[in-house]
C-alpha positions in Angstrom: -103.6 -69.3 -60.6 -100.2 -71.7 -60.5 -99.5 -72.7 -56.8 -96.2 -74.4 -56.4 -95.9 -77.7 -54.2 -93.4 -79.9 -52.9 -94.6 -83.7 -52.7 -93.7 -86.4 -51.5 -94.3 -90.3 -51.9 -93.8 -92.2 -49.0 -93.8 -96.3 -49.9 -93.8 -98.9 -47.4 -90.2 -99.5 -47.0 -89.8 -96.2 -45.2 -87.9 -94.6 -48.6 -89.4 -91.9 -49.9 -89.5 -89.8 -53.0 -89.7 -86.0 -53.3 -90.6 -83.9 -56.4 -89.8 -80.1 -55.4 -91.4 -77.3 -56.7 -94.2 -79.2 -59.1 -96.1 -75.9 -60.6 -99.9 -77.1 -60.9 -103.3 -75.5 -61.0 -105.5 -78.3 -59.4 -106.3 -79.2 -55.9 -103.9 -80.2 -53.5 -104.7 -83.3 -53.3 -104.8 -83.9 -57.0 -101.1 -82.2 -57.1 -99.4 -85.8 -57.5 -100.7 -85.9 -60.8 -98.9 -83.5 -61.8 -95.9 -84.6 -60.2 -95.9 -87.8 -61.8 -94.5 -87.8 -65.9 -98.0 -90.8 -66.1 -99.6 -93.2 -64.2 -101.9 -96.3 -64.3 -103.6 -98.2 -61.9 -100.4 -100.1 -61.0 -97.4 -98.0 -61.1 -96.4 -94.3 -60.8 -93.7 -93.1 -63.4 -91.9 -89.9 -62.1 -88.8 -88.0 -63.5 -86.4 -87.0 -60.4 -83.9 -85.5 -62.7 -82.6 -85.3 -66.3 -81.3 -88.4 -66.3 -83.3 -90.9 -63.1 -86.7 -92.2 -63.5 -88.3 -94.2 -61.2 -91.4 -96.3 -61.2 -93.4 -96.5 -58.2 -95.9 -99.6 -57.3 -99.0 -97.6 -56.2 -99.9 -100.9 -53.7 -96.4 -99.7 -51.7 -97.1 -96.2 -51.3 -98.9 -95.8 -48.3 -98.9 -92.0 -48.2 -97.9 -88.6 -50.6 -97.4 -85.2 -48.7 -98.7 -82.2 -50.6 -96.5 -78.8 -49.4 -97.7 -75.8 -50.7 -94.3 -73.8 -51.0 -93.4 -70.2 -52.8 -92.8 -70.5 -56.3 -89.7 -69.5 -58.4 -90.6 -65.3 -58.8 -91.1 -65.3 -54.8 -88.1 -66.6 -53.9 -86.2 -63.9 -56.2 -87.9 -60.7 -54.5 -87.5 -62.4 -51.6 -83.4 -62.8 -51.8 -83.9 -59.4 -53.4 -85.6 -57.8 -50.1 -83.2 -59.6 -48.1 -79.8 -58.1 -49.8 -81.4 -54.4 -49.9 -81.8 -55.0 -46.5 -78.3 -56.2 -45.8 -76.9 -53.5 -47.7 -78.7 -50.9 -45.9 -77.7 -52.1 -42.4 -73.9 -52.1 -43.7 -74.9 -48.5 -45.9 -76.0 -47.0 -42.0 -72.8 -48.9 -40.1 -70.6 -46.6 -42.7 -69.4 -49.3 -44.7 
């Protein structure tokens, strides 16, 4: 089964990098694989957006946060569930 995750790599500076949503099927604390676009013993390559890449030196991070967090289709039934509800509170006020 997919989990989603949100992590984070923390490097010594105190800046941080966070990948949101990273859809993987391994353990938690394997997730920053699959955050990462590759990896060697030295660096960390990760894609933030289309267009920024950044390259991490894996001797400066000093710690990555694994969140577990709901994926894409729970968010929508969620919203969904939450806008029926709205409209049936206004629906029973008689608007």
């Amino acid at each position: 089964m997919v989990n989603y995750y949100d992590v984070t790599f923390h490097e010594l500076s105190g800046k941080s990098v966070v990948k949101r949503e990273i859809p993987s099927e391994k353990a938690p604390f394997d997730v920053w694989q699959d955050a990462c676009d590759s990896y060697t013993d030295d660096y960390l390559n990760i894609r933030i957006n289309e267009d920024k890449f950044v390259q991490m030196n894996r001797a400066f991070v000093v710690r990555i946060d694994v969140e577990e967090v709901e994926g894409p289709a729970e968010k929508q039934i969620k919203r969904h569930d939450e806008l029926m509800g709205i409209v049936n509170t206004l629906s029973n006020m008689g608007i």
